[in-house]
N, CA, C and O atoms as a GROMACS GRO file, in nm:
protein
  580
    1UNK      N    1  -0.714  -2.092   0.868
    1UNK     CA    2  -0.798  -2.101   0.751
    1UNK      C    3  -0.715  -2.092   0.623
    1UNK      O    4  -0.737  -2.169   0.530
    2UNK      N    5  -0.609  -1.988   0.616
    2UNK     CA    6  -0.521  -2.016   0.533
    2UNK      C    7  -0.462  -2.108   0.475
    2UNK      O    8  -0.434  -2.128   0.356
    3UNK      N    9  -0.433  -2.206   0.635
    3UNK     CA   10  -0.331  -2.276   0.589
    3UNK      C   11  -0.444  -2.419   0.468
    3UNK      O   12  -0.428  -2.448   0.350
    4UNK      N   13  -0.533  -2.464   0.557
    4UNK     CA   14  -0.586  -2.518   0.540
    4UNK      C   15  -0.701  -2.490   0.383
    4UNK      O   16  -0.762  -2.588   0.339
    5UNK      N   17  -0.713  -2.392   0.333
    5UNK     CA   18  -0.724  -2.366   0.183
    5UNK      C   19  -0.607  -2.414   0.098
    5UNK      O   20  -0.621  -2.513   0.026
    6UNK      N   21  -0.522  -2.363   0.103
    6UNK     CA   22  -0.416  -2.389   0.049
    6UNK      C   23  -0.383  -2.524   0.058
    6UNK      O   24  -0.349  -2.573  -0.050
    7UNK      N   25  -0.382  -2.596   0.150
    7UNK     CA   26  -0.358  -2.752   0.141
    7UNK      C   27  -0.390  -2.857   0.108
    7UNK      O   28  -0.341  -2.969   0.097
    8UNK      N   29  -0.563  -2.764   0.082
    8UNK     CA   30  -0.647  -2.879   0.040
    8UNK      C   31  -0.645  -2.862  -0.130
    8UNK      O   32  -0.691  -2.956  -0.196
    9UNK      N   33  -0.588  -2.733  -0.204
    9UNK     CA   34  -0.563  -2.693  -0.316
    9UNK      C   35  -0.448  -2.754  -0.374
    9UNK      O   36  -0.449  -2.774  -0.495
   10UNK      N   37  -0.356  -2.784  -0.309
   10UNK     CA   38  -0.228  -2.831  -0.291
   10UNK      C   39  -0.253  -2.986  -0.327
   10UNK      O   40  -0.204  -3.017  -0.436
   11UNK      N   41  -0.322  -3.094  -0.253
   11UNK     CA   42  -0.341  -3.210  -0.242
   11UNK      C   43  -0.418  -3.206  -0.369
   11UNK      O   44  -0.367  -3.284  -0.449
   12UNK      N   45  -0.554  -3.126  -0.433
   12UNK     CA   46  -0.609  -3.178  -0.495
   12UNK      C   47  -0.525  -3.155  -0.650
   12UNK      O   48  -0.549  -3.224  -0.749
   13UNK      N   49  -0.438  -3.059  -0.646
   13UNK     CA   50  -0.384  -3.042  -0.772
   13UNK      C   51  -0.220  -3.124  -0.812
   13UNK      O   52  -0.160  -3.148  -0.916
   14UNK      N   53  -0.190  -3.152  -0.629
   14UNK     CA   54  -0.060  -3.214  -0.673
   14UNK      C   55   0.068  -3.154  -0.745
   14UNK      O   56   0.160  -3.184  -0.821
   15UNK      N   57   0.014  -3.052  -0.673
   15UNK     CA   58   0.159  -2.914  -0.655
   15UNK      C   59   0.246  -2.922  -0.538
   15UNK      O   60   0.227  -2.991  -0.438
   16UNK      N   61   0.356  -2.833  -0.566
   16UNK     CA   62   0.427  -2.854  -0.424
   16UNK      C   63   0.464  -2.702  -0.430
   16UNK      O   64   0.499  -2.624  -0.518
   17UNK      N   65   0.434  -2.697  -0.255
   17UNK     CA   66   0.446  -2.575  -0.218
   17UNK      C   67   0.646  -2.561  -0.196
   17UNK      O   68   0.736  -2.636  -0.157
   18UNK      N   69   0.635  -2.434  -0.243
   18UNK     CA   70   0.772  -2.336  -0.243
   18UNK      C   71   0.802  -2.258  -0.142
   18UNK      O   72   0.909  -2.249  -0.081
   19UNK      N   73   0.698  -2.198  -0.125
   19UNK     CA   74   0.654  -2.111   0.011
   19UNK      C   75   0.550  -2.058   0.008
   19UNK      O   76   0.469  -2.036  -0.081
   20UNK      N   77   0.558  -2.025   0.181
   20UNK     CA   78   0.350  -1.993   0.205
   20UNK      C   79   0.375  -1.919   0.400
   20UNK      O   80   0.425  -1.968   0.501
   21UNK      N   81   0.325  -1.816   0.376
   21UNK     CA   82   0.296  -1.778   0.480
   21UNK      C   83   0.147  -1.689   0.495
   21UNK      O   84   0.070  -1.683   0.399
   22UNK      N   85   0.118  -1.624   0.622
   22UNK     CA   86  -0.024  -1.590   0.617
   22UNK      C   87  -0.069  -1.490   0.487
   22UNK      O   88  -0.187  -1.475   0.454
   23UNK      N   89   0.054  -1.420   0.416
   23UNK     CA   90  -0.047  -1.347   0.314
   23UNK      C   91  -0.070  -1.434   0.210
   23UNK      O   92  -0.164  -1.404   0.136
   24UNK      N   93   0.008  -1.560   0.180
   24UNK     CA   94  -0.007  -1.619   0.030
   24UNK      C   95   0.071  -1.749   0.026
   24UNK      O   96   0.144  -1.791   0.115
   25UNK      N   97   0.043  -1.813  -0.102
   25UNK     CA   98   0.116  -1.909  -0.096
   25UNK      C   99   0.165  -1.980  -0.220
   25UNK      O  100   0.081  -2.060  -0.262
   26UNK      N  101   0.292  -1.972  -0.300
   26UNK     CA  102   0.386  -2.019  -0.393
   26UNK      C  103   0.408  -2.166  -0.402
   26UNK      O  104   0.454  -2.244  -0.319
   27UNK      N  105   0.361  -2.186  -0.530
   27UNK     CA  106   0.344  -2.328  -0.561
   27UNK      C  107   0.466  -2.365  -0.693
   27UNK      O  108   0.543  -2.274  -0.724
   28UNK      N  109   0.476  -2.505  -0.769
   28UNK     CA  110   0.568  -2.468  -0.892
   28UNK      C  111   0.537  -2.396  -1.010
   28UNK      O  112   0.624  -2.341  -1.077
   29UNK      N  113   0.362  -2.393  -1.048
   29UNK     CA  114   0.330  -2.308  -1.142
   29UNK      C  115   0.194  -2.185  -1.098
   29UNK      O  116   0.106  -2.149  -1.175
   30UNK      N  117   0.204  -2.159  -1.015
   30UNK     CA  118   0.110  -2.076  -0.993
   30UNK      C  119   0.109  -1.988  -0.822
   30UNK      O  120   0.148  -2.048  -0.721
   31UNK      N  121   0.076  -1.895  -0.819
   31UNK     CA  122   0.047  -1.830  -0.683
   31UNK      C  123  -0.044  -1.804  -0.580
   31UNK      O  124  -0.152  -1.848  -0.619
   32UNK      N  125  -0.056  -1.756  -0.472
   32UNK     CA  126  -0.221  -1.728  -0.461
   32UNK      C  127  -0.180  -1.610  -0.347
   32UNK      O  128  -0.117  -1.647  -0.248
   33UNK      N  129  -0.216  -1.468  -0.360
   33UNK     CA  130  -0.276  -1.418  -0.196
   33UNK      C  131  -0.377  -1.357  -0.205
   33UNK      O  132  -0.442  -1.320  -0.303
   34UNK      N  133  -0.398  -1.340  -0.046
   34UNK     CA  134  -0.525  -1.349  -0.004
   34UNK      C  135  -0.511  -1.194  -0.010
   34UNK      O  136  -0.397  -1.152   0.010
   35UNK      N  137  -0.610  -1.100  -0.034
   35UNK     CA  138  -0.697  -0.977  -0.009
   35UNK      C  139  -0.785  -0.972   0.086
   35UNK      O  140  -0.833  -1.076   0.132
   36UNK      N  141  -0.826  -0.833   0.135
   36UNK     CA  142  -0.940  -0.852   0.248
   36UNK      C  143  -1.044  -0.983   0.191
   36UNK      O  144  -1.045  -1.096   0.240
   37UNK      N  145  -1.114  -0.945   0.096
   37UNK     CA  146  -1.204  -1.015   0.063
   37UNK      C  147  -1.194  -1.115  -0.042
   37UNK      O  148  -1.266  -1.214  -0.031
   38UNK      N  149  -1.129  -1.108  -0.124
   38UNK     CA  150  -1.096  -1.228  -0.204
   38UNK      C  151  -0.960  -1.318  -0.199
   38UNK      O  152  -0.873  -1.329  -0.112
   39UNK      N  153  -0.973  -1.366  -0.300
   39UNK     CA  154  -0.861  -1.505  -0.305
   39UNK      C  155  -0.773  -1.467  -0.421
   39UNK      O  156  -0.846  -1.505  -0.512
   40UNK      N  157  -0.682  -1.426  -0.471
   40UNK     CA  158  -0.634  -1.383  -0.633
   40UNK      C  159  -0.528  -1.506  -0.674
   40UNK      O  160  -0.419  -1.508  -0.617
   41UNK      N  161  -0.553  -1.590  -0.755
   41UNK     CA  162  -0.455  -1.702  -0.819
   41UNK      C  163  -0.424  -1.651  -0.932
   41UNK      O  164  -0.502  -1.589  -1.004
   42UNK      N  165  -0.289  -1.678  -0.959
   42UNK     CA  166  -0.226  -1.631  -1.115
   42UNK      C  167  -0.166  -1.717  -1.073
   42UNK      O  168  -0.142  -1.762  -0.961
   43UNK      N  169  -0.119  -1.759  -1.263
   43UNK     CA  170  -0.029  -1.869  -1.276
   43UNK      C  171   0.110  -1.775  -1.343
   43UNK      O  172   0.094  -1.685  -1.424
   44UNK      N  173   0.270  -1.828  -1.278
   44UNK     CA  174   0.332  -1.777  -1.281
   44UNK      C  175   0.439  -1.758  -1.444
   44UNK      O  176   0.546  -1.703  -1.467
   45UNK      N  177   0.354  -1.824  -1.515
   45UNK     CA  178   0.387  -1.851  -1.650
   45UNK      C  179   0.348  -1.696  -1.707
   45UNK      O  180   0.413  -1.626  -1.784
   46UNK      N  181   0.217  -1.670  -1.640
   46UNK     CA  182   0.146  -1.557  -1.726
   46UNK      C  183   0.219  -1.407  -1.656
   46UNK      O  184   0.207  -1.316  -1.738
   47UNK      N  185   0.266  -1.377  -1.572
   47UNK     CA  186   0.315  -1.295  -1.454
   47UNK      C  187   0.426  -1.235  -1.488
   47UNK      O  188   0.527  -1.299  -1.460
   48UNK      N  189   0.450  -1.086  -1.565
   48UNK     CA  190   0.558  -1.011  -1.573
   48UNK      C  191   0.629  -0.966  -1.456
   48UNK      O  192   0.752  -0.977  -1.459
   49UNK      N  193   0.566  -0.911  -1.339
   49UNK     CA  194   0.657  -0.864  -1.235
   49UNK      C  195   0.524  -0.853  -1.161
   49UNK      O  196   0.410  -0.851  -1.206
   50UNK      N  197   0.578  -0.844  -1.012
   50UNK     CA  198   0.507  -0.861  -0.911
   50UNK      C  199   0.582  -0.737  -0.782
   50UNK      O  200   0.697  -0.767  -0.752
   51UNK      N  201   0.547  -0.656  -0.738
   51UNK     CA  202   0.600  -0.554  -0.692
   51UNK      C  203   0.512  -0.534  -0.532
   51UNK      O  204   0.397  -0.575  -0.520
   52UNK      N  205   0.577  -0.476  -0.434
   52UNK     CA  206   0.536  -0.451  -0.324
   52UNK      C  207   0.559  -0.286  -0.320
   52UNK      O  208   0.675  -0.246  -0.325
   53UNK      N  209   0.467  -0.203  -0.311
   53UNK     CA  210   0.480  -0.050  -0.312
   53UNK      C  211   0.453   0.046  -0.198
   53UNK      O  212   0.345   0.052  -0.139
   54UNK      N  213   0.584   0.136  -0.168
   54UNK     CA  214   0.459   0.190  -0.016
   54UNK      C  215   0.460   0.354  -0.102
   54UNK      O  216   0.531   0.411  -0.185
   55UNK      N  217   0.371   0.377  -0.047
   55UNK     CA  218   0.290   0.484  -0.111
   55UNK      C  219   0.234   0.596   0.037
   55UNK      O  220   0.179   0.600   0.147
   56UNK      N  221   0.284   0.652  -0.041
   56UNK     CA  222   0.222   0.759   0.101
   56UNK      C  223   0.117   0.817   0.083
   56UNK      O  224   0.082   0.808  -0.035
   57UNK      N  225   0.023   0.892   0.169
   57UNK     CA  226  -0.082   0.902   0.197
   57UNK      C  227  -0.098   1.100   0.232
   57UNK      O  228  -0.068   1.170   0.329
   58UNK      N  229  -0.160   1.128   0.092
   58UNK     CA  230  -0.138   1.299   0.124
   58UNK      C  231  -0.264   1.364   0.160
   58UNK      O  232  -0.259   1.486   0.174
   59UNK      N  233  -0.394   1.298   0.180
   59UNK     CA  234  -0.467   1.351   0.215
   59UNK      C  235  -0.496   1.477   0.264
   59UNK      O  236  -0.544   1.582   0.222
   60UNK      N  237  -0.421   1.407   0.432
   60UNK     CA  238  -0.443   1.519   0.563
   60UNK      C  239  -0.288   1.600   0.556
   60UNK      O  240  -0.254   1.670   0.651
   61UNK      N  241  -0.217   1.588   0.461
   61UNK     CA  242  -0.130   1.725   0.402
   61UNK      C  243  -0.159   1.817   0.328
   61UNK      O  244  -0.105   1.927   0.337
   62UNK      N  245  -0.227   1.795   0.262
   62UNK     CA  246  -0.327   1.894   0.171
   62UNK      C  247  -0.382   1.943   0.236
   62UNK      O  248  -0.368   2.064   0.254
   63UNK      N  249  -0.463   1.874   0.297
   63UNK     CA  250  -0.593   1.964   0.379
   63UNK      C  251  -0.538   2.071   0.495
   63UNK      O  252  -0.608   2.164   0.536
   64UNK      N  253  -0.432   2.050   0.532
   64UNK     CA  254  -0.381   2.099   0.660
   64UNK      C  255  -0.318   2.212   0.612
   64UNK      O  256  -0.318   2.323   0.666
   65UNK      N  257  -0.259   2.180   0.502
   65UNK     CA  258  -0.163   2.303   0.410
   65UNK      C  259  -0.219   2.418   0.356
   65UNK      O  260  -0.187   2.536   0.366
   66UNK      N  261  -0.329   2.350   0.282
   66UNK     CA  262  -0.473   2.407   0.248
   66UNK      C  263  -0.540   2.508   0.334
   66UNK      O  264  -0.573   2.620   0.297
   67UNK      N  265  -0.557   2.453   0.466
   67UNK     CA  266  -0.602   2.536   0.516
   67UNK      C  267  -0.537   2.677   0.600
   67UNK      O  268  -0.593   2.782   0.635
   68UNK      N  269  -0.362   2.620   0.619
   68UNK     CA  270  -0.315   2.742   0.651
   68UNK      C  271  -0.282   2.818   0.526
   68UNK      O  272  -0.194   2.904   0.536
   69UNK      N  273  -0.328   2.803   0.436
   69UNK     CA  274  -0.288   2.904   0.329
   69UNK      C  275  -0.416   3.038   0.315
   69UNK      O  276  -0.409   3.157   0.281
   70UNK      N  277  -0.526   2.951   0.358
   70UNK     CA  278  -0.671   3.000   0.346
   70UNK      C  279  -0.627   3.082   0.470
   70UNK      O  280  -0.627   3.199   0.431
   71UNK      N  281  -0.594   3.080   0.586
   71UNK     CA  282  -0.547   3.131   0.714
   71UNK      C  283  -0.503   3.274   0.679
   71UNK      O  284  -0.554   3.386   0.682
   72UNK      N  285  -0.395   3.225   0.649
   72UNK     CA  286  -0.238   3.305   0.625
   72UNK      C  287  -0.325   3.467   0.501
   72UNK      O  288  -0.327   3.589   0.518
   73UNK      N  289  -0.382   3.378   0.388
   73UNK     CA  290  -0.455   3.503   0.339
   73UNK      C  291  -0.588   3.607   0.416
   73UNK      O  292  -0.639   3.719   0.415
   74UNK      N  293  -0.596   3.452   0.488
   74UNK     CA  294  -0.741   3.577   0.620
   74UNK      C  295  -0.744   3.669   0.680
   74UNK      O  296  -0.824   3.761   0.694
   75UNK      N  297  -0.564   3.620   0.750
   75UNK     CA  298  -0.525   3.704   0.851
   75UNK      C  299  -0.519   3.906   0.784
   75UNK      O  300  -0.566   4.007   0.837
   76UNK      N  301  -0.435   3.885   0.645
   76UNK     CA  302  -0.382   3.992   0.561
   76UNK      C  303  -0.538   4.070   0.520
   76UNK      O  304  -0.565   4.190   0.522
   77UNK      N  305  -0.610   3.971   0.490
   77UNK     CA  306  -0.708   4.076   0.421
   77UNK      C  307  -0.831   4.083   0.524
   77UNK      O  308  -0.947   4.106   0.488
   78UNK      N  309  -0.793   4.062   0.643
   78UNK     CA  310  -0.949   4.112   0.747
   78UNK      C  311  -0.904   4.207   0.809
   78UNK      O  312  -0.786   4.242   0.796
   79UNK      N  313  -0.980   4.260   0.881
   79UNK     CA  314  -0.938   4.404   0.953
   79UNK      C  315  -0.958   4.277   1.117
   79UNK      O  316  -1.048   4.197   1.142
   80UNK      N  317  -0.824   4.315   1.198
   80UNK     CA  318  -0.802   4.193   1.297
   80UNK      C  319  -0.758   4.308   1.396
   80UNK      O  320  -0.696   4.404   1.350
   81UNK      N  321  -0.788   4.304   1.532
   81UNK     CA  322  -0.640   4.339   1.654
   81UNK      C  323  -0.510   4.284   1.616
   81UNK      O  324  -0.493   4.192   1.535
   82UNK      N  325  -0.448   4.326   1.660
   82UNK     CA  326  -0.272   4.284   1.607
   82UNK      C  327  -0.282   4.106   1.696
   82UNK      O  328  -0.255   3.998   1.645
   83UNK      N  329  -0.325   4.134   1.827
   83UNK     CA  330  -0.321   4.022   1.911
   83UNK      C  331  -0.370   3.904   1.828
   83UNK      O  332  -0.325   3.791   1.839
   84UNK      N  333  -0.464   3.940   1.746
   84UNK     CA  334  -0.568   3.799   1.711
   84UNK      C  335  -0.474   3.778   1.566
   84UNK      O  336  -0.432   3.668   1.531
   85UNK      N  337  -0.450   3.897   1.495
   85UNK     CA  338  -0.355   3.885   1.373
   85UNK      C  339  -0.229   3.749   1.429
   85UNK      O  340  -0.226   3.640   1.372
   86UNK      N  341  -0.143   3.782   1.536
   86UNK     CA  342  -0.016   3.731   1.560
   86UNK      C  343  -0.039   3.595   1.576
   86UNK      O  344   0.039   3.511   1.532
   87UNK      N  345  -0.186   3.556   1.663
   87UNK     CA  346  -0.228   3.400   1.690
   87UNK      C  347  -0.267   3.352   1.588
   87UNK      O  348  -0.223   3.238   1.569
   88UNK      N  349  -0.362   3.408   1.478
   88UNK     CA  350  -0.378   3.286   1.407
   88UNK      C  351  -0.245   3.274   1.283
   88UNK      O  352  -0.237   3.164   1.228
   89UNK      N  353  -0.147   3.380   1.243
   89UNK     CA  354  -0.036   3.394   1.228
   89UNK      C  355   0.061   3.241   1.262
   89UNK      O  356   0.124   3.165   1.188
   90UNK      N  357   0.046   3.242   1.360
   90UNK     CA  358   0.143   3.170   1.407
   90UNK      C  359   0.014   2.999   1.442
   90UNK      O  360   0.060   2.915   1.520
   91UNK      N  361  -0.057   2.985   1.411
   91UNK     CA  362  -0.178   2.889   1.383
   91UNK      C  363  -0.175   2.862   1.260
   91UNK      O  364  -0.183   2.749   1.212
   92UNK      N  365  -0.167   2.933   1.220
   92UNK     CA  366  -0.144   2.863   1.042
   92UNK      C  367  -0.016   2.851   1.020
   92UNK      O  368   0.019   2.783   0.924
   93UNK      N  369   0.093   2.922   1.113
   93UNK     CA  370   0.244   2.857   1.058
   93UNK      C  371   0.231   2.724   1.138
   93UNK      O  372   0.265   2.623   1.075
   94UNK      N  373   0.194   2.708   1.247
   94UNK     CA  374   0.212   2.524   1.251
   94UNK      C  375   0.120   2.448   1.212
   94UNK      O  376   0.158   2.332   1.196
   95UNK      N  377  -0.008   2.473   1.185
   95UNK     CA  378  -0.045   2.410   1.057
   95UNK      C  379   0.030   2.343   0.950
   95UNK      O  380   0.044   2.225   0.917
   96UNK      N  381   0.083   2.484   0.894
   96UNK     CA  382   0.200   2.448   0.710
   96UNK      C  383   0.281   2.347   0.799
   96UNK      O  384   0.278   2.232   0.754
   97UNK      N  385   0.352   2.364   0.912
   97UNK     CA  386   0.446   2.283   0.938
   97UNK      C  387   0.378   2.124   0.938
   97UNK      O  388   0.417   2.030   0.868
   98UNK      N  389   0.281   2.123   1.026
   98UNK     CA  390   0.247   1.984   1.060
   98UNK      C  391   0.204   1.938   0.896
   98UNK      O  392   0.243   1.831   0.851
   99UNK      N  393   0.145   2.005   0.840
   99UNK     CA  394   0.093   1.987   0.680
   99UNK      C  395   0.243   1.938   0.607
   99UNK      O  396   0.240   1.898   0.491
  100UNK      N  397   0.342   1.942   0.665
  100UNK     CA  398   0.456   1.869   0.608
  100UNK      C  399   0.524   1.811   0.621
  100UNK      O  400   0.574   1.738   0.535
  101UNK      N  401   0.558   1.820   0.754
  101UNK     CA  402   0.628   1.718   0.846
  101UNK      C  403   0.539   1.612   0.892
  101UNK      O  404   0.594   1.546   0.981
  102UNK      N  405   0.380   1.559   0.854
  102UNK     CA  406   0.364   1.478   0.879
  102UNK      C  407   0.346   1.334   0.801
  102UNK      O  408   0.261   1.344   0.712
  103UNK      N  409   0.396   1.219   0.810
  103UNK     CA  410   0.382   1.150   0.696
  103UNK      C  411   0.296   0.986   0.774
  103UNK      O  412   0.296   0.928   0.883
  104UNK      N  413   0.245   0.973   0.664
  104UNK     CA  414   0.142   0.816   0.644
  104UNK      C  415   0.162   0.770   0.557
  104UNK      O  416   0.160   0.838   0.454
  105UNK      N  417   0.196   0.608   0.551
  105UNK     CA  418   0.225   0.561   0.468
  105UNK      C  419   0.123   0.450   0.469
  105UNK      O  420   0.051   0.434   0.568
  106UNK      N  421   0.111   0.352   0.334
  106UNK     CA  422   0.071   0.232   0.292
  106UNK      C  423   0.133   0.162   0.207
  106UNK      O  424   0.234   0.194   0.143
  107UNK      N  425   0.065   0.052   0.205
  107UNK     CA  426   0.145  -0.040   0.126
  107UNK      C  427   0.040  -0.148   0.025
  107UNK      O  428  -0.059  -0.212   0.061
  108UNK      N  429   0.107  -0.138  -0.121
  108UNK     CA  430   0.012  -0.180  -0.191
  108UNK      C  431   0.084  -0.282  -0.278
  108UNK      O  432   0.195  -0.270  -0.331
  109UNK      N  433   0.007  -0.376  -0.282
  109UNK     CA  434   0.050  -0.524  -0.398
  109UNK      C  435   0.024  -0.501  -0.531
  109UNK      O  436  -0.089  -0.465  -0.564
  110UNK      N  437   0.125  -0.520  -0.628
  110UNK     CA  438   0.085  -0.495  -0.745
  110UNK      C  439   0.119  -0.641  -0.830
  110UNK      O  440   0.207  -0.712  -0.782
  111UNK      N  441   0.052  -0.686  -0.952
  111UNK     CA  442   0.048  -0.784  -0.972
  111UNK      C  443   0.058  -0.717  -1.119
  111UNK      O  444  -0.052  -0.664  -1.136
  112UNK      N  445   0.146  -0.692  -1.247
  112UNK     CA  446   0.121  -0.702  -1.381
  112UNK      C  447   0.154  -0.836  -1.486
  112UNK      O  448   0.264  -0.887  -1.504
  113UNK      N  449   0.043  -0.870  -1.540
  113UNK     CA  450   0.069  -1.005  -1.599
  113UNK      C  451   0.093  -0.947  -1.745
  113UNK      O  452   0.083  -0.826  -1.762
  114UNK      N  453   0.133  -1.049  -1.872
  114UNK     CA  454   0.193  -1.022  -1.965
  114UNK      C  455   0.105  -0.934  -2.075
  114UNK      O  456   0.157  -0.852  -2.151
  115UNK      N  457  -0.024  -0.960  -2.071
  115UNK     CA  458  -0.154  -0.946  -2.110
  115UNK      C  459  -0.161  -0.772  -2.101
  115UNK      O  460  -0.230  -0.697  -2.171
  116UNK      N  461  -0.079  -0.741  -2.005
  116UNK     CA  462  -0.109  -0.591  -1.914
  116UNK      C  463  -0.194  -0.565  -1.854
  116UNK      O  464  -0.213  -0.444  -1.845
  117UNK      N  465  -0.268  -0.632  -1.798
  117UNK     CA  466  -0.362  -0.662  -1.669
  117UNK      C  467  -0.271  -0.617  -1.556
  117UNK      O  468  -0.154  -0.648  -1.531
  118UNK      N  469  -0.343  -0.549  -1.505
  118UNK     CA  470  -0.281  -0.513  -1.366
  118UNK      C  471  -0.389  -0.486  -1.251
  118UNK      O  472  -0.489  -0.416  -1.240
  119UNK      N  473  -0.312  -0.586  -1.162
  119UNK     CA  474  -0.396  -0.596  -1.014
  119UNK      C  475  -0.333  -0.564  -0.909
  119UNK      O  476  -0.231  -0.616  -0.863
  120UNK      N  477  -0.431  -0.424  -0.845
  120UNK     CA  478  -0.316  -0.439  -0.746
  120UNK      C  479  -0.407  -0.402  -0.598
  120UNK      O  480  -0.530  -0.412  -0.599
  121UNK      N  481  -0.373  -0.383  -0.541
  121UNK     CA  482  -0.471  -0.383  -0.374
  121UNK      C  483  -0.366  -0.341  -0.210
  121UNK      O  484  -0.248  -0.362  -0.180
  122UNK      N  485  -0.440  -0.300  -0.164
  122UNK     CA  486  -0.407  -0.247  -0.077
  122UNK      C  487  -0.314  -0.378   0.016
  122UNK      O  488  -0.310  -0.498  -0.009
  123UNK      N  489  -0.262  -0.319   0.102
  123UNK     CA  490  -0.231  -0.453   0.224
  123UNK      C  491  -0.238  -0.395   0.346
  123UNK      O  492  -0.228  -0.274   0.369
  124UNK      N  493  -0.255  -0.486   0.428
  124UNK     CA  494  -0.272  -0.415   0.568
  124UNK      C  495  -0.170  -0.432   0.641
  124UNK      O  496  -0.120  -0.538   0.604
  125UNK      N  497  -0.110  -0.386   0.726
  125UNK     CA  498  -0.023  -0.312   0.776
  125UNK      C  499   0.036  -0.471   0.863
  125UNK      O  500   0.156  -0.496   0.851
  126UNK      N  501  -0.029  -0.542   0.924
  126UNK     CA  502  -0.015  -0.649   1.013
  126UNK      C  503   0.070  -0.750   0.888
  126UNK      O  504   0.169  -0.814   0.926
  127UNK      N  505   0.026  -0.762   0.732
  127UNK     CA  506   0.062  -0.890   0.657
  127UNK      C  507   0.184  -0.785   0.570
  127UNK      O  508   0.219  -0.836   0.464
  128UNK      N  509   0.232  -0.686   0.593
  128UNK     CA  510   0.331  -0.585   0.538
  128UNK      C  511   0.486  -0.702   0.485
  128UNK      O  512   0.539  -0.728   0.377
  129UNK      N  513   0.512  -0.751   0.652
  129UNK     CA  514   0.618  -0.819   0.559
  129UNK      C  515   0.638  -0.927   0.537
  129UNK      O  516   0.742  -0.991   0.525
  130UNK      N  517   0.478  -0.968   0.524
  130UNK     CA  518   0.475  -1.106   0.454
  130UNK      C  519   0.460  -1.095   0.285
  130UNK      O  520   0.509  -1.169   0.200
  131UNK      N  521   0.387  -0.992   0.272
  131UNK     CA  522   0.385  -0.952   0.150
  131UNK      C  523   0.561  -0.919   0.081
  131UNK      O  524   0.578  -0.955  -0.035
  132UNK      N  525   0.627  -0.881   0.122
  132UNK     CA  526   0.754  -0.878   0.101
  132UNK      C  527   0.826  -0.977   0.068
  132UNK      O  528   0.899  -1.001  -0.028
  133UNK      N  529   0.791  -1.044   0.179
  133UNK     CA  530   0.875  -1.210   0.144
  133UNK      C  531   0.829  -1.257   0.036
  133UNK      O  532   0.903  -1.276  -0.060
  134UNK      N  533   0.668  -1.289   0.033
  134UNK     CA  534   0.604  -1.325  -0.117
  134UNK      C  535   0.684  -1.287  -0.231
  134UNK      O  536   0.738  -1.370  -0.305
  135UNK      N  537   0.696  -1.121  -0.249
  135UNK     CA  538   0.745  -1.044  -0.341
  135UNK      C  539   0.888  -1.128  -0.362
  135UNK      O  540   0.915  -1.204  -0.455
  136UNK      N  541   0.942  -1.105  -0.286
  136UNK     CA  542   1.100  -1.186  -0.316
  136UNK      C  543   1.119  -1.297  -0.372
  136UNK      O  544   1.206  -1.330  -0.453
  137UNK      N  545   1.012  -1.368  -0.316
  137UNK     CA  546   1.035  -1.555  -0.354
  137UNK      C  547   1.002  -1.536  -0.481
  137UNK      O  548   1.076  -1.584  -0.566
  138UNK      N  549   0.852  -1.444  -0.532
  138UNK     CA  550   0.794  -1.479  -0.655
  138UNK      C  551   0.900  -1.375  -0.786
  138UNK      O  552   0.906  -1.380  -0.909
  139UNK      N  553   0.962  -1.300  -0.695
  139UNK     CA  554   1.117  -1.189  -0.820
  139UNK      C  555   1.186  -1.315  -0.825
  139UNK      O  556   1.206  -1.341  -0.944
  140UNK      N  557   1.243  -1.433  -0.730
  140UNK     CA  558   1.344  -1.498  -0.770
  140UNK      C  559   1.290  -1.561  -0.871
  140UNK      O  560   1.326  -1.552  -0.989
  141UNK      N  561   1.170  -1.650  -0.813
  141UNK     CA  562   1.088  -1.732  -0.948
  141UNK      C  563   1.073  -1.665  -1.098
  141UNK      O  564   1.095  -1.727  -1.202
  142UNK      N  565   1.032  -1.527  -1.088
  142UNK     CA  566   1.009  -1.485  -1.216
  142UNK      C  567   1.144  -1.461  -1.302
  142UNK      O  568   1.132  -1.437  -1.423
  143UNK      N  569   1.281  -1.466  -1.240
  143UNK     CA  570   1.412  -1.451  -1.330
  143UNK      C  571   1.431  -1.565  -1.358
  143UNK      O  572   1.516  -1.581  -1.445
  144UNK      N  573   1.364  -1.694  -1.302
  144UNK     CA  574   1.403  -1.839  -1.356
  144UNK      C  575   1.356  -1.888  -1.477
  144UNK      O  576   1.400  -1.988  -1.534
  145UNK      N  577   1.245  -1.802  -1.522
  145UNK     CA  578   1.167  -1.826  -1.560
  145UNK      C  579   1.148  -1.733  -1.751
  145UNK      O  580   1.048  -1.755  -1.821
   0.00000   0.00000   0.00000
């Protein structure tokens, strides 16, 4: 379906493609990739930099950290058996640990045009290094330019 958008965009405008793979596709004056749900075209005239970002994901580090801290103060200020003191003790120290040693990452498209418009969107993990390649072709284009 990709390909076939793009080609029929291609023919009717009488561009020539530069490069194109499943996330997008580089023409001589303009770009296009695809998002879950939409289509995003910029023309590369208007286009300050174009960036591929991975970004990590702190959610379930917080929360995990968070909660052995809530722990760690429970343990001190409840009246506990030593036994139940030492387990959750040592329940909230691997908590903090996993709360840090664990990491998630993503990866997000950023698009700033000259205007200072900025678009940017998630990517999914499967089109990761297609989005990359994009990024590259459209950094070389934008120093030609």
């Amino acid at each position: 379906m990709v390909e076939t958008t793009a080609n029929n965009e291609i023919k009717n405008n009488k561009e020539q493609i530069e490069f194109m793979n499943a996330f997008g596709v580089v023409s001589n004056n303009y770009f296009v990739v695809y998002d879950v749900c939409k289509k995003i075209r910029t023309n590369i005239e208007d286009t300050r930099f174009v960036s591929v970002q991975k970004v990590r994901k702190i959610r379930k580090n917080a929360l995990l950290i968070g909660v052995s801290v809530y722990m760690i103060i429970g343990v001190y200020y409840i009246e506990l058996p030593l036994t139940n003191k030492i387990f959750f003790s040592f329940l909230a120290f691997s908590l903090l640990v996993a709360g840090i040693l664990i990491k998630e990452y993503y990866y997000k498209f950023k698009i700033v045009k000259f205007d200072n418009e900025c678009i940017e969107f998630e990517v999914k993990k499967k089109f990761k290094e297609d989005a990359k390649k994009i990024q590259r072709v459209l950094k070389e284009k934008l120093k030609k330019h």
